[in-house]
N, C-alpha and C positions, 0 to 999 in steps of 0.2 A: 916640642914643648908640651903638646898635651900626653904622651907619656909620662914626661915626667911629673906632671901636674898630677894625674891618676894617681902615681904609685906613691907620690908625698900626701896625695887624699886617704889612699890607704891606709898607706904610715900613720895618717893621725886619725884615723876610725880604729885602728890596733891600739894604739895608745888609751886613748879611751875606751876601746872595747874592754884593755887591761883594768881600768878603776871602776866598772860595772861591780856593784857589791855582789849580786846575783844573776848568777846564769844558770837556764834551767834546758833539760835538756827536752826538746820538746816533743820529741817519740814518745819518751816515757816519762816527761810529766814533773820529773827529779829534780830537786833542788841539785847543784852540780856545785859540791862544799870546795873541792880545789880542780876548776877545769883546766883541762889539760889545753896544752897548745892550738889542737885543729878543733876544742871549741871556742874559745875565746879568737881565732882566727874566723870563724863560721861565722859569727857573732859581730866581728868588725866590718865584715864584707857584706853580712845584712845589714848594716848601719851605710855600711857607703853604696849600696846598691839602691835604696830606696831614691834618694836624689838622683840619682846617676842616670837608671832606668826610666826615669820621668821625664829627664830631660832628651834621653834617647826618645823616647815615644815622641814627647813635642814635634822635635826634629823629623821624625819618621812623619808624621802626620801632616806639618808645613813642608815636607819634600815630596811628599805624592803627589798634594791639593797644586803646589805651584810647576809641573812637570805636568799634571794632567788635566790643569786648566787652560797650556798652552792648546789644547784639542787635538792633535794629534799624533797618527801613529807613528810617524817620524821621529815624533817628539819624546817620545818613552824609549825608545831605543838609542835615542842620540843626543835628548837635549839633561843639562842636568841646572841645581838650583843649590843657592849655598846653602840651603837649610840639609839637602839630601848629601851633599858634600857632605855637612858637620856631621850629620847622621853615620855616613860610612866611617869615618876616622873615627870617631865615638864607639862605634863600636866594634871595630876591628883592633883599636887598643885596650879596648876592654876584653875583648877574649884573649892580644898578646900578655896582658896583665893578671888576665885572671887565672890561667896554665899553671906557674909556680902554686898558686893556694889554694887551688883544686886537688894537688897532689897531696898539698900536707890534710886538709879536711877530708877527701875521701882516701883517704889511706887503707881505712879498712873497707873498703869495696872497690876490690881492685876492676871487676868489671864494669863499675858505674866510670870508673877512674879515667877507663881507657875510652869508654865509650864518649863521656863529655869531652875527654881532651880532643878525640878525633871530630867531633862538632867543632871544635874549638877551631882547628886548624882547618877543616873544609869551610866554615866561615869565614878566617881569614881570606882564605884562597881565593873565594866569590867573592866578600864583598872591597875587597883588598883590589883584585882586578876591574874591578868598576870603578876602583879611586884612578888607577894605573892608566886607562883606558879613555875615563869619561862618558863609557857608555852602560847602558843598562840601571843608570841611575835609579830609573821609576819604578823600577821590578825591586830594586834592593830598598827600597823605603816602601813601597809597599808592604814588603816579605818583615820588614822592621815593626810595622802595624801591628801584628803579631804580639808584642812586647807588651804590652796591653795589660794582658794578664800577668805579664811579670813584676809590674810593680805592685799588684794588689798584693801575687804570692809572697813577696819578699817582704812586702809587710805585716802578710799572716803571720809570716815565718820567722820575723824579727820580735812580732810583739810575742809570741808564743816562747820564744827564747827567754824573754827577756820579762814575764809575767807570770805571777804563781798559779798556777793549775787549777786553783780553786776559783779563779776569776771567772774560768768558764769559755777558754777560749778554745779549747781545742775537743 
């Protein structure tokens, strides 16, 4: 269910990424008069990333605190809590989800291309085996903490898309 919940959130961040009257490209600053696909694609997935990532981080943060308030060492290696559950599925379908639209947006850099997908999937692999397993819960919501900075950047990076240059944001 939450797959498919993601990829119809997609679907309707693309949809509306489509009626954005203005997308700008934010390397260089450019009004973007007819974007192509992998921006307008770049552009929806910064729109469903910012909610997304926030609520991962939530999650990441009530799944440490409630693992490592139990007080022990036992307990990080063995014990888990649903916030740190949500957390793993959250984002182990966000990385299965995110592989197709990573391919179409970095198309032209194919080693950036190769290099996130393989995050992608050694992510899977980890935090994927601790759903599997049940253990190691506290390490993979800790290592989620992390994310932190991903929603501010996604927000840099959506409003920079998504605001004329002279605003002064980049």
């Amino acid at each position: 269910y939450v797959t498919v919940a993601t990829i119809i959130g997609e679907m309707v961040c693309y949809a509306f990424a489509r009626g954005i009257p203005r997308i700008y490209d934010f390397k260089g600053g450019k009004l973007l008069k007819d974007p192509t696909l992998d921006k307008v694609l770049d552009a929806a997935d910064g729109i469903f990333c910012v909610p997304y990532f926030f609520v991962l981080l939530a999650c990441a943060l009530k799944g440490t605190w409630d693992v490592w308030a139990i007080g022990t060492v036992e307990a990080r290696w063995f014990q888990s809590s649903s916030a740190a559950r949500w957390f793993q599925i959250l984002y182990v379908t966000r990385m299965v989800t995110h592989m197709p639209i990573q391919w179409v947006t970095l198309s032209g850099n194919k080693p950036l291309r190769l290099q996130m997908t393989a995050h992608h999937l050694l992510s899977v692999l980890c935090f994927g085996s601790g759903l599997i397993t049940g253990r190691c819960n506290f390490f993979a919501t800790l290592d989620g903490c992390c994310e932190a900075s991903t929603v501010f950047l996604n927000s840099l990076f959506l409003l920079k898309m998504l605001t004329p240059p002279e605003v002064g944001l980049g």
